[in-house]
N, C-alpha and C positions, 0 to 999 in steps of 0.2 A: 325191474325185472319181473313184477307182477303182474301185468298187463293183461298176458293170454291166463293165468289163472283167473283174474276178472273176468274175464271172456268164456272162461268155461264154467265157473259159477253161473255166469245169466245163464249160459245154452242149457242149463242144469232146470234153467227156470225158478232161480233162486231169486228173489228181489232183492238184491245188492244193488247199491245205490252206488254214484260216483263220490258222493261224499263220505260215505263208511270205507269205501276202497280208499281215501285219503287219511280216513281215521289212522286206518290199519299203518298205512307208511309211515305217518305221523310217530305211534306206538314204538314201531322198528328203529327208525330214527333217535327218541328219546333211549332207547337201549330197555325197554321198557321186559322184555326176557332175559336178561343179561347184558354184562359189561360192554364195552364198544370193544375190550381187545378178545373179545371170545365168542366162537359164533354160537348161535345159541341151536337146541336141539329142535328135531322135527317136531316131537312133543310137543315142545314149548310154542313152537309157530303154530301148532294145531291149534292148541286153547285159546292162543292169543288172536287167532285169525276167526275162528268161530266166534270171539266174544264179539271181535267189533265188527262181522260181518253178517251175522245170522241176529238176527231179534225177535226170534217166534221160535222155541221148543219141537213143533213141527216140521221145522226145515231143517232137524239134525243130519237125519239121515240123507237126505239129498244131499246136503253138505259132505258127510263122510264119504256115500259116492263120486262126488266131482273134486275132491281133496285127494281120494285115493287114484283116481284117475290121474291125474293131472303131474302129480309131485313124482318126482325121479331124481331128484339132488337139485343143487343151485349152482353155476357155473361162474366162469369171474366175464367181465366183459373186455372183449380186446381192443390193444393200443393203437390208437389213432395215429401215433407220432411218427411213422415206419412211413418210409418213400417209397412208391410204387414206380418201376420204370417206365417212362410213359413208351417207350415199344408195344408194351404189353394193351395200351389201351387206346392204339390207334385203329380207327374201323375201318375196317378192307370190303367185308360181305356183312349183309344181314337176313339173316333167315328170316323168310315168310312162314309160320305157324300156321294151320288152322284150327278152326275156335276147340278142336277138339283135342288136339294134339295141347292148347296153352291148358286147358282144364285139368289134362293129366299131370302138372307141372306140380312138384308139391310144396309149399310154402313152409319156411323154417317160421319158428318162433323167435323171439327176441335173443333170447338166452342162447338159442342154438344158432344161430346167424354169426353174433358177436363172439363166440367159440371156433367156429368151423370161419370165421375172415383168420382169426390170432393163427389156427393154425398154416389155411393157404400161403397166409405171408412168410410163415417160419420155411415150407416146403416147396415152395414155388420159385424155380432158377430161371424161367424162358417164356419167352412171348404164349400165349394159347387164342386161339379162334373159332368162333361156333361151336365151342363145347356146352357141356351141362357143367363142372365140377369148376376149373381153374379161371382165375382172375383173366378175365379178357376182355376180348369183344364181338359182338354178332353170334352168341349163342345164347346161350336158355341157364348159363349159371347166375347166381343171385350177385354176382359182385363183377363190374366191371361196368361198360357202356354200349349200346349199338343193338341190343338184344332185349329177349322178353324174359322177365320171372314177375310171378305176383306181389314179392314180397323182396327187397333186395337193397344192396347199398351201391350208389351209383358213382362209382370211379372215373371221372376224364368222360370229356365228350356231355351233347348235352340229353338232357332228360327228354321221355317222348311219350314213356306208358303211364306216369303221375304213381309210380306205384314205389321209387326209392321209400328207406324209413329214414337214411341218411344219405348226406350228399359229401364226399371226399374233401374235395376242395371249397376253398375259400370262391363266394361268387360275386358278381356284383349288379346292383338294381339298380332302376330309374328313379328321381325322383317325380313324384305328381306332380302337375301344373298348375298352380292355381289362378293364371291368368287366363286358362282355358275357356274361349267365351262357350257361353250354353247354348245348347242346339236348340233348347226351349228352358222358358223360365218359370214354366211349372213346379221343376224342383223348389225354386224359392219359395214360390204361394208356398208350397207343402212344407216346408221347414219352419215360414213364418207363424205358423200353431205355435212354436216354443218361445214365442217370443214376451216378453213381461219389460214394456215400457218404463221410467222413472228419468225425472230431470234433474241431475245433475251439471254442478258444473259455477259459471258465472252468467248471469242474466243476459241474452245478448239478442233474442227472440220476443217479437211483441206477441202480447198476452192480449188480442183484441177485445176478449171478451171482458174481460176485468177493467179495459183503458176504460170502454164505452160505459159501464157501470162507474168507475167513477170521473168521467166527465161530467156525466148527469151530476151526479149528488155533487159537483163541484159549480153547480148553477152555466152549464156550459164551456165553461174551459177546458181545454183540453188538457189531460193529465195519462200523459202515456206510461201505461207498463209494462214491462219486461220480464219474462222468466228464461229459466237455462232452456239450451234445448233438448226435445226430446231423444233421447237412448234405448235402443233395446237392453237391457240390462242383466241377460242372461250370458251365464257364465259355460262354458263348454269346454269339455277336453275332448280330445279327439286321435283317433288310436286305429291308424290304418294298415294293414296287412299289405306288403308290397314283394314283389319279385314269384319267381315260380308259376302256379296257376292263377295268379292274380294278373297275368301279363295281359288274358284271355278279356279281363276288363278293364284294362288302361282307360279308355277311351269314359266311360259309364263314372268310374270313379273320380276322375279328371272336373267330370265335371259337378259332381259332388260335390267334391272339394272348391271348386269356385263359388257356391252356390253358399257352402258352407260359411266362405271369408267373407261375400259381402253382408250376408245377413248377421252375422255373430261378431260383434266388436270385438269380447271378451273371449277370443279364442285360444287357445293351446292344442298343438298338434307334434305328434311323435311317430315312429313306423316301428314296425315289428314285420318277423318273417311266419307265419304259418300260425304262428301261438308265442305270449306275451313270456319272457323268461324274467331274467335277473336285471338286462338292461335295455332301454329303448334308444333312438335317434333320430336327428331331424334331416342328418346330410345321409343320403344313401352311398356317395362317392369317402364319406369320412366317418363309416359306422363304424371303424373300429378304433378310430383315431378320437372318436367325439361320443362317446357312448354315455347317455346318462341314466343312473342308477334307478331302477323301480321303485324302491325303497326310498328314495329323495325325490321321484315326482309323487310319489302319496304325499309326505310330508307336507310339500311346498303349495300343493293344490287343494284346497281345505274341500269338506262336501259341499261345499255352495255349487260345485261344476257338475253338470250334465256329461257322464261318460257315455260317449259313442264310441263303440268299434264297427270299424268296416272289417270285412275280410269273407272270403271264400268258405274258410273251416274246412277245408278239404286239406288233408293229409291224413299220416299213419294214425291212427290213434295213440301209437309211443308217444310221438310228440306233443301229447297232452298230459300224461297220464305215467310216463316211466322217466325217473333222474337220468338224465345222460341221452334222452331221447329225442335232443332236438336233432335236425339234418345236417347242422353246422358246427355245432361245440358241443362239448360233452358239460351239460348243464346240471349244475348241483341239486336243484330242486325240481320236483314237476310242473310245466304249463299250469295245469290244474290248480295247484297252490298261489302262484301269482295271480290267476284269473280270479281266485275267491277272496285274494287280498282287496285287490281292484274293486268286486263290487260289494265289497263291506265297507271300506273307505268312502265309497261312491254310491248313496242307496237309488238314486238314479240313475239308471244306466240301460242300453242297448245296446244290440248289435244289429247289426245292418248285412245282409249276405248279398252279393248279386248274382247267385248261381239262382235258377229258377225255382222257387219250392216244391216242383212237381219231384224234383228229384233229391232234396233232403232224406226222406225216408231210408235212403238205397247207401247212404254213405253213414258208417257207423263214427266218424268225427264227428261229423254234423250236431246227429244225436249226444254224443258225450256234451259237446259245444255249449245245444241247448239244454242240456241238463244244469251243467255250471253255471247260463245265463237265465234259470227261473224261467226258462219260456219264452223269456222278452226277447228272440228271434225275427226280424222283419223283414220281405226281401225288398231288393232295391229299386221298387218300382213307386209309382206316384202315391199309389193307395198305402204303400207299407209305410212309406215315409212320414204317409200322415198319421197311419195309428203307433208309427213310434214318436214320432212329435207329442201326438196326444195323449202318450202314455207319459213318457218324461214331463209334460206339462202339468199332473195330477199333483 
């Protein structure tokens, strides 16, 4: 539920980090102001919240001001479990905006979104259309489908403006191909940098140069030998982002992923939607039926594996950074917490983006993304691939 106060600390110009903003949940979490059955006071969040977010005496008072600004009460977040009648979110019209009319449009915070849906559903008896305020479709309210808002949960019907924090219903994705032939095999050269030879196995491959060395010293005879063949011997996990605005590079990743299997024996692959939570999957058609636990691919996958994430990093920043903030389920921990498990388990690791880098800058995901990933950001072109090959190789 902290998010937009993260958000109004930077705009404060405060240098809060995404890892002190984790400290701080961390803190809340452990009950580290009071008991778990007692809420604790603004006070106490005040201290607690400057201890782990300020680290320079000089940034008091910014702090007081963007703390004072900001706080107005804490709100609860509303239930998911409520059926929405689908009358209400069948699309008839949809309004053309222009860029000035969408500008005027004013975006709820996290807290006030998830208060102001609890209450719509409590007061809402009939269909509504092109409005600003009720759960519809084809207008400018933050909940419903067929319409514009900056900031909104997207009810029935599908997505168009990438701007939902949440998505209502249950969805379903493609799986990647990995039979997908390559349109060029450039990608291979570029991956083959991570590669680290070794023979294992049983002798089955002649050793020419060893036979003809000891032929000689066998006064001519021929004495053939054998060693195993050779292996790339690099181990790899592999952690791809699928459905939503990933649809945009099916095609781009597809062939990644092929490029991926032939060159990597030792492969391991799992999907995620937007940002990595509590579980991952290999079947897109059976992710909730075949879900396996984050917590149990760390375990099972020692550091010897090179972690790659594919993905866009485009969505809300909730979805990194607020418990309950993915699009799909109300998740116990934040993205951010599984992504720092990830590459502390994994001190090799990248991420791979295929959105352009000219446009990173402009998405504030992006930047959270690359803060969590140290930097190791690449995009998906020949050159990136090879300076993240080259990096994972060091």
């Amino acid at each position: 539920m902290l998010t937009d106060f993260f958000y109004t600390l930077r705009a404060a110009k405060l240098p809060v980090s995404v890892k002190e903003y984790l400290t701080l949940l961390e803190a809340l979490q452990a009950n580290v102001v009071g008991p778990a059955s007692e809420a604790c006071s603004m006070d106490d969040f005040y201290y607690l919240s400057r201890l782990a977010l300020v680290k320079d005496e000089k940034h008091y008072d910014k702090f007081d001001r963007a703390f004072a600004a900001y706080f107005k009460g804490v709100e609860m977040l509303t239930d998911f479990t409520q059926d929405v009648p689908l009358d209400w979110l069948r699309k008839v019209l949809e309004k053309e905006l222009t860029p000035e009319q969408k500008a005027a449009i004013q975006k709820m915070g996290w807290d006030e979104l998830m208060e102001t849906l609890r209450k719509r559903l409590e007061e809402q008896k009939e269909r509504h259309e092109g409005g600003s305020k009720w759960i519809g479709t084809g207008g400018t309210s933050p909940f419903g489908n067929g319409g514009y808002n900056p900031q909104g949960i997207r009810i029935g019907g599908k997505g168009g403006n990438k701007s939902a924090v949440k998505v209502w219903e249950q969805r379903t994705y493609q799986d990647y191909d990995d039979s997908q032939e390559l349109g060029t095999r450039n990608i291979k050269v570029a991956l083959r940098r991570l590669r680290k030879f070794a023979r294992e196995g049983s002798p089955d491959e002649l050793d020419l140069d060893d036979t003809i060395r000891s032929t000689a010293a066998n006064a001519g005879y021929l004495d053939i030998k054998m060693i195993p063949e050779r292996h790339n011997n690099v181990k790899v996990l592999l952690l791809m982002d699928v459905g939503g605005t990933m649809d945009e590079h099916i095609a781009r990743v597809e062939e990644l992923f092929s490029a991926v299997k032939a060159e990597f024996k030792h492969l391991e692959f799992f999907y995620f939607h937007n940002c990595v939570y509590d579980f991952l999957w290999k079947n897109n058609k059976r992710r909730y039926a075949e879900k396996f636990p984050t917590w149990d691919i760390i375990r099972k996958y020692n550091k010897d594996y090179k972690l790659i994430f594919v993905g866009d990093a485009t969505m809300s920043p909730y979805e990194i950074l607020q418990p309950g903030g993915s699009v799909e389920y109300n998740n116990e921990e934040a993205g951010a917490e599984w992504l720092q498990r990830l590459t502390h388990a994994y001190p090799k690791f990248a991420w791979v983006n295929p959105e352009p880098a000219g446009v990173w800058q402009y998405r504030q995901s992006i930047s959270v993304i690359q803060q969590l990933m140290s930097h190791r950001m690449f995009p998906l072109t020949l050159k990136g691939l090879e300076d993240a090959m080259r990096m994972l190789s060091k």
